[in-house]
N, C-alpha and C positions, 0 to 999 in steps of 0.2 A: 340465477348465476350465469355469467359469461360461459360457453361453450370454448372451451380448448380446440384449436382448425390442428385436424390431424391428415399427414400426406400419404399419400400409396407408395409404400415402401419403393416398389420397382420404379415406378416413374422417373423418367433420366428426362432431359429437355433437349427443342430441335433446334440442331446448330451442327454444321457441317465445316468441318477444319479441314486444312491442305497436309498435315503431317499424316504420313502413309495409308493417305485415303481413309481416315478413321471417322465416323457418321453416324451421329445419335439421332434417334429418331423418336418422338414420344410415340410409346406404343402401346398407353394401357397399366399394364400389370406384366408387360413383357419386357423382360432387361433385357437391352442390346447389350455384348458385351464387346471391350474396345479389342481392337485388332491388332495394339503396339501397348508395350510396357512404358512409352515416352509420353509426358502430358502433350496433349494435343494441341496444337497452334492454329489461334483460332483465324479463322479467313482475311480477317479485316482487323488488322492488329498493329497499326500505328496510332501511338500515345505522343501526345506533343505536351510539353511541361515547363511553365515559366518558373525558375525557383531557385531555390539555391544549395550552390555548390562549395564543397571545401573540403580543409583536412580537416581530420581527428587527430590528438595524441594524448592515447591512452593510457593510465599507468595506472594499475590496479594493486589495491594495496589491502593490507590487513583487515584493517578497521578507520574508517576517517578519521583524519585527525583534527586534532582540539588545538585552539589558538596557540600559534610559537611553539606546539611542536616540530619534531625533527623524524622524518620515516623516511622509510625505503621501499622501493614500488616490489610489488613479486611478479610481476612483469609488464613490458611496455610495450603498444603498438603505435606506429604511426600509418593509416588509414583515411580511403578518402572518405567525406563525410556532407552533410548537408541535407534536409531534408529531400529534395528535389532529385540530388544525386543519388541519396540511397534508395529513394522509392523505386526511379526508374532504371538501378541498375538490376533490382528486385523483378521488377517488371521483363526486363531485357533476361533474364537468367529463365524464364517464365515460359518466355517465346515471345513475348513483343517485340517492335521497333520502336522506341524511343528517340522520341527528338528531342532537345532542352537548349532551353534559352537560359542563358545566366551570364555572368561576368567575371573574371578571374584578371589579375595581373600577370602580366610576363614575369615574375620572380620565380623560384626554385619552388613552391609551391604549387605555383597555377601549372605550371608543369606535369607535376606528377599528378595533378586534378584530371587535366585533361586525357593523360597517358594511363590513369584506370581506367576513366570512363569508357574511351574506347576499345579498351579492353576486354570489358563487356560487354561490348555491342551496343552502347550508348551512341547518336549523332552526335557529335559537339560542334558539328559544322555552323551552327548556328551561337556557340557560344561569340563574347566580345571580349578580347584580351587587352585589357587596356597598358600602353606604356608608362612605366613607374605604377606607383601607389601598393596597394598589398592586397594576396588574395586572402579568402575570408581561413577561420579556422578555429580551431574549438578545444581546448584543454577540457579533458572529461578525465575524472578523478572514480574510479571502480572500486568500490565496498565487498570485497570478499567476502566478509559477514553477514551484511544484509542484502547482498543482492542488488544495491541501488548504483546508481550513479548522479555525478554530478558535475556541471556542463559551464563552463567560463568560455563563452563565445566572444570573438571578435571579428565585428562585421569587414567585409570589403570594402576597397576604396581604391578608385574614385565608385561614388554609387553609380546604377546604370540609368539611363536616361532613354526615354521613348522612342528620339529619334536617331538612335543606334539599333534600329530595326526598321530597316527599310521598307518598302511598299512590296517591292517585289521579293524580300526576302520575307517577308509576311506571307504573302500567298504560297513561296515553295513551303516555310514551314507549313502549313494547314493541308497541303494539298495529301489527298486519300486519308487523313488522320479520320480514329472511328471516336475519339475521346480528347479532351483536353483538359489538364491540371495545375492546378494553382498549389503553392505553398506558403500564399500571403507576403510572399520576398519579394518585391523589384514592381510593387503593384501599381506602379503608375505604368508601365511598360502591360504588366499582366491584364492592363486594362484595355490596352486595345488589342493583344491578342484575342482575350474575351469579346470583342465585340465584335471581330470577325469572325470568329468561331458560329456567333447568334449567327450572324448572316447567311453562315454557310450549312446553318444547322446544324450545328457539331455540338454532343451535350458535353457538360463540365462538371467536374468534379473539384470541388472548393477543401482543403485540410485546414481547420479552422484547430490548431493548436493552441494558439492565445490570440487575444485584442492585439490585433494588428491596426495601423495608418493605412486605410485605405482596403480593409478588408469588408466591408459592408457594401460598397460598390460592387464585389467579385462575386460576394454572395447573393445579391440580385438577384444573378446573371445564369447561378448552380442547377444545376438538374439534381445534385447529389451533394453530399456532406460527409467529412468524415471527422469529429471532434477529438479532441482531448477531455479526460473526465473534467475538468475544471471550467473550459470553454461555456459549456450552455449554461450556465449556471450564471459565471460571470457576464456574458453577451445580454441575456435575458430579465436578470433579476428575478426569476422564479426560484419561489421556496425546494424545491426538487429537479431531479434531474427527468423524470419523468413528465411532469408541468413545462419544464425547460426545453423539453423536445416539440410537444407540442407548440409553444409561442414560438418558436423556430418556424415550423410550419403556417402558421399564423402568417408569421410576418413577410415571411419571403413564399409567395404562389407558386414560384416555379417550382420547388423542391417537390423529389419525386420520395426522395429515403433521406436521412439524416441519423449516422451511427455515431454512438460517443462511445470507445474504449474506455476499456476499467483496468489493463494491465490482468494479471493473476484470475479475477472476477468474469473474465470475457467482456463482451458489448451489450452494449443497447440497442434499438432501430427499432424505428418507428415510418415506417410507411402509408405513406398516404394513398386511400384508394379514388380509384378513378371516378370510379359510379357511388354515389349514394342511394340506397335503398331506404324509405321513411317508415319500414319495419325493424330497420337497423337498433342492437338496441343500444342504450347509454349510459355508459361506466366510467365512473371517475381514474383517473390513468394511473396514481397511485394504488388506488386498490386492485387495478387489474394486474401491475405488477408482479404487487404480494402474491396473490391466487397463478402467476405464471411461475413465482420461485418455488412456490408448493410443492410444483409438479415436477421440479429440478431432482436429478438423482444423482448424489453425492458418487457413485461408485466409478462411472465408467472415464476411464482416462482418455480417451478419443476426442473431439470435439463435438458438439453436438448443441438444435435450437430448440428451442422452445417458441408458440406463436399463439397467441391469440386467434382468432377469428375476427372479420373485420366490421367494427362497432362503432359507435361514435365515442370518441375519447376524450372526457371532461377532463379540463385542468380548472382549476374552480380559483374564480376573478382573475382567470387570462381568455378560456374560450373553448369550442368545441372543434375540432375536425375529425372526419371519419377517414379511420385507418383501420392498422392492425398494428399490432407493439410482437415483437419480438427478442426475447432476449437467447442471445449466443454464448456456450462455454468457451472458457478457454483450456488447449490441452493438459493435462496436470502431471509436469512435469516432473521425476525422479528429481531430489534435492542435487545430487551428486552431482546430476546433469547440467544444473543450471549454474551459466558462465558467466553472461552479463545482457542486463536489458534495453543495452544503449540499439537502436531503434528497428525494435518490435515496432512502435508504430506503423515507421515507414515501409518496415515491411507488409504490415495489414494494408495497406492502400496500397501495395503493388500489387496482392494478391486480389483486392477490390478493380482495381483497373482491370488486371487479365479475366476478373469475375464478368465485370462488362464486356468487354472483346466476345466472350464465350455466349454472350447471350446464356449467364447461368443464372438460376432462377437465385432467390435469396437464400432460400432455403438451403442451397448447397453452397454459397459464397460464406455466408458465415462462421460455418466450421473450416469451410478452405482455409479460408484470411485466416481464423486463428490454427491452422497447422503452420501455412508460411510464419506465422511470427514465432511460434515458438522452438522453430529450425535456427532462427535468428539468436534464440537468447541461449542457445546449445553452445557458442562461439563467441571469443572476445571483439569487441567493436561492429560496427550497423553492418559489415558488410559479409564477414568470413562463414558466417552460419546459415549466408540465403541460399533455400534449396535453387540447384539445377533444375528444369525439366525433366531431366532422366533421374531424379529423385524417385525411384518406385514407390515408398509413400506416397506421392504425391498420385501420379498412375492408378494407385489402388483404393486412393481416398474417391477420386469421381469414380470408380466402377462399383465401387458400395452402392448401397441404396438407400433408400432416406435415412440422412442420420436422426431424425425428431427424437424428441425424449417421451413426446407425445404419442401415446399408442390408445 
């Protein structure tokens, strides 16, 4: 049977941040411990982001209603929204710099689009405000009952075009960036961002939420992945989501990780290892699965991974690559607590981005990501629940020591 990869508790990882001199050192079985109660900002911490930006308006009601009903919201937000905007306001609240490329109209909308962002500390120096047309925006309809929500989007217009990104506004965007992200929006433009990025070395981080126009070109190009549950399944045609990970890896060489969220259930990830060993041994990727939930402990509310060792991972009539599979909890939230899950996602990839910046190893990115999202679903709409940096949670989650379930 597959061996369970179990980590040394104390091990913290080497990455040196400018926030009050705070300096992690791998040292063994020796915790450093941190110097400031504030999460650290890591040295090289600009995120550049092609994607998209908009409003929400939120109206959260009893229980959704049935055709030609008549209801009344129990309360209503109006919130900026967009994948792109919430990630990187996420990100910016974090301690990043963000820069975002997107498109907004001059109407009463694009407006207050722009006058959040900045408000967070988002660049939108680079955004394009087109005269006339509409910026984008999104009626989401919140189930008090179940917790869900439901999203009637309407795109921007005029769309954005390539050459509304100049040569030399290309290169200011890029310059010092340590990361770059796609949201599958505006991907004829995200496409030469991407490809100056290759150039410049800059890796990429692709959010592959559904079958996008023009998302397989971006995913090329990813060093990293971050799915929706539905994504690899549809993208792939594999019977599983664990088969689905691997023909992911399959197909696109560059990918370094590829995580698909499950909401409530936490993530998946599947990381590809560098080195192949021919002692490695060979397991079919659903059953390693099973034998990794085995080892899952119902009790503890915190987040916490779960990992394999790294083997060669059969997906049986798609293929083999050697990795490791790791599956991530997500926090378990008090019922009471939980407001709305309009985007946790975005927020898990903001805390994935600053996981990059930090140079944190996976093993402590995974339970991050899902602390950041479920700070998110504490609060109505993508934006009012992303923790601050000076969240002490957040502070006292990296000074812990391995979260593994694994002992």
């Amino acid at each position: 049977m597959l061996s369970l990869h179990t980590f040394p508790n104390a091990t913290l990882w080497h990455s040196t941040f400018s926030s009050s001199s705070t300096t992690f050192t791998r040292l063994g079985s020796t915790r450093v411990k941190m110097s400031s109660e504030l999460l650290p900002i890591p040295e090289n911490r600009v995120v550049v982001s092609v994607g998209a930006a908009g409003v929400d308006f939120l109206a959260a009601v009893a229980a959704y209603p049935k055709p030609d009903d008549k209801i009344r919201s129990t309360s209503l937000m109006v919130q900026g929204g967009g994948n792109a905007g919430n990630t990187l306001t996420c990100a910016s609240r974090l301690g990043l710099s963000p820069r975002l490329v997107s498109k907004v109209a001059d109407d009463s909308q694009g407006k207050t689009i722009l006058k959040e962002l900045e408000a967070d500390g988002v660049d939108t120096s680079f955004l394009v405000v087109a005269e006339g047309g509409n910026s984008p925006f999104t009626y989401i309809i919140v189930d008090d009952q179940t917790k869900t929500r439901t999203c009637i989007h309407t795109p921007g217009y005029p769309p954005m075009q390539p050459e509304e990104l100049s040569s030399s506004t290309l290169v200011s965007l890029l310059d010092g960036a340590r990361i770059v992200y796609f949201d599958g929006r505006w991907h004829e433009t995200a496409l030469v961002v991407a490809k100056e990025a290759i150039r410049k070395n800059i890796p990429i981080l692709v959010e592959a939420e559904r079958v996008r126009e023009g998302q397989d070109d971006l995913l090329e190009l990813a060093d990293y992945a971050v799915c929706s549950a539905k994504f690899p399944l549809a993208w792939t045609g594999a019977p599983s989501v664990p088969s689905a990970l691997v023909s992911m890896l399959l197909r696109l060489p560059k990918l370094k990780f590829v995580i698909v969220t499950l909401g409530e259930d936490g993530c998946l990830m599947l990381e590809r290892s560098v080195e192949e060993h021919p002692q490695e041994e060979e397991i079919d990727v659903d059953r390693l699965l099973e034998l990794l939930k085995q080892k899952k402990d119902d009790q503890p509310t915190f987040p916490t991974y779960i990992s394999s060792s790294v083997a060669k991972l059969r997906a049986n009539g798609i293929g083999t690559v050697t990795g490791r599979l790791l599956v991530g909890t997500a926090e378990k939230i008090p019922p009471s607590e939980v407001i709305d899950s309009t985007g946790a996602g975005d927020a898990f990839i903001g805390a994935v981005l600053y996981s990059i910046c930090a140079n944190m190893p996976v093993e402590k990115m995974l339970p991050f990501a899902a602390l950041v999202a479920a700070a998110c679903c504490r609060a109505m709409g993508a934006r009012s629940g992303l923790p601050q940096r000076t969240d002490p949670r957040l502070a006292s989650f990296l000074s812990r020591g391995d979260p593994s379930l694994v002992k």
